[in-house]
C-alpha positions in Angstrom: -24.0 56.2 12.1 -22.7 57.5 15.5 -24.5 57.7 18.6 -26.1 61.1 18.1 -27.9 59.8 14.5 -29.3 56.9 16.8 -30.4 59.5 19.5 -32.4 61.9 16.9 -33.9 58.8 14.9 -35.7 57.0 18.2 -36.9 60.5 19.2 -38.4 61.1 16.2 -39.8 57.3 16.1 -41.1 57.7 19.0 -42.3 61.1 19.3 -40.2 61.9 22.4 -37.6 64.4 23.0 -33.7 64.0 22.5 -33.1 63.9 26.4 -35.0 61.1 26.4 -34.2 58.9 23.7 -30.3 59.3 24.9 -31.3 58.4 28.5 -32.9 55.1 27.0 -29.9 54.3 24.4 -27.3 55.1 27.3 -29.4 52.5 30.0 -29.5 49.8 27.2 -25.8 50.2 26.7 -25.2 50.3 30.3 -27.4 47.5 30.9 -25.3 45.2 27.9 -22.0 45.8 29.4 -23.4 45.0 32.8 -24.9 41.7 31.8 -21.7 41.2 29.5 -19.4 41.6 32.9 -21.4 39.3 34.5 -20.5 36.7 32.2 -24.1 36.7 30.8 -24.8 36.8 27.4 -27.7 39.5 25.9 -29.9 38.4 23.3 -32.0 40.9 21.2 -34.9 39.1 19.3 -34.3 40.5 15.3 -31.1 41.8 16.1 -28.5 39.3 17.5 -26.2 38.1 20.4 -23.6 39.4 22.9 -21.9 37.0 24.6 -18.5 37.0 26.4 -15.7 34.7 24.2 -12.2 33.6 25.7 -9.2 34.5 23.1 -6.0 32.0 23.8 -2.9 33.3 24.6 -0.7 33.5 21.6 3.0 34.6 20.7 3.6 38.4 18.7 6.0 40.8 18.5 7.0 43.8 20.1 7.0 46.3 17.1 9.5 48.2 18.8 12.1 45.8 19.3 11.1 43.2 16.9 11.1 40.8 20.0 8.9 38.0 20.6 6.6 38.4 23.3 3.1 36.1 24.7 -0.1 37.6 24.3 -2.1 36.5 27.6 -5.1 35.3 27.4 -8.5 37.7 27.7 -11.8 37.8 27.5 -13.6 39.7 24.4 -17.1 40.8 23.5 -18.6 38.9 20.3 -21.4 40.1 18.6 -23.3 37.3 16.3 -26.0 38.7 14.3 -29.4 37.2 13.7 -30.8 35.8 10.9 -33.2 38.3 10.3 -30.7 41.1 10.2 -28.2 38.6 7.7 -31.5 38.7 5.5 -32.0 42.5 5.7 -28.6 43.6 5.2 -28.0 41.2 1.7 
């Protein structure tokens, strides 16, 4: 499913048109990556968790050179699903 499928099925849940169902699916993304920069984390009841995780620094290679290089450390969206949607999916 791509962004357009999600579009055309909550305009046609909700009876609204196209326009409107993207506006709504573009401020909830807008609003998760806000909250995510923040440091915040963004809980959907039924769905699951956002939250903002800290990945080490670690040692790889250069695939050009073959030479050994350090990964810095970063920080990287996590997504943990709920329980509910663990359930649904199986």
């Amino acid at each position: 499913m791509i962004k357009a499928d999600l579009v055309t099925i909550m305009a046609k849940t909700a009876g609204g048109s196209k326009t409107s169902a993207e506006r709504a699916v573009n401020a909830m993304v807008t609003g998760i990556i806000d909250s995510l920069r923040r440091g915040r984390r963004v809980t959907i009841s039924g769905f699951g968790t956002f939250v903002v995780a800290r990945r080490a620094a670690r040692n790889g290679r250069d695939p050009r050179t073959g030479k050994e290089i350090t990964i810095p450390s970063a920080k990287v969206p996590r997504f943990r699903p709920s329980r509910s949607l663990k359930v649904a999916i199986r």
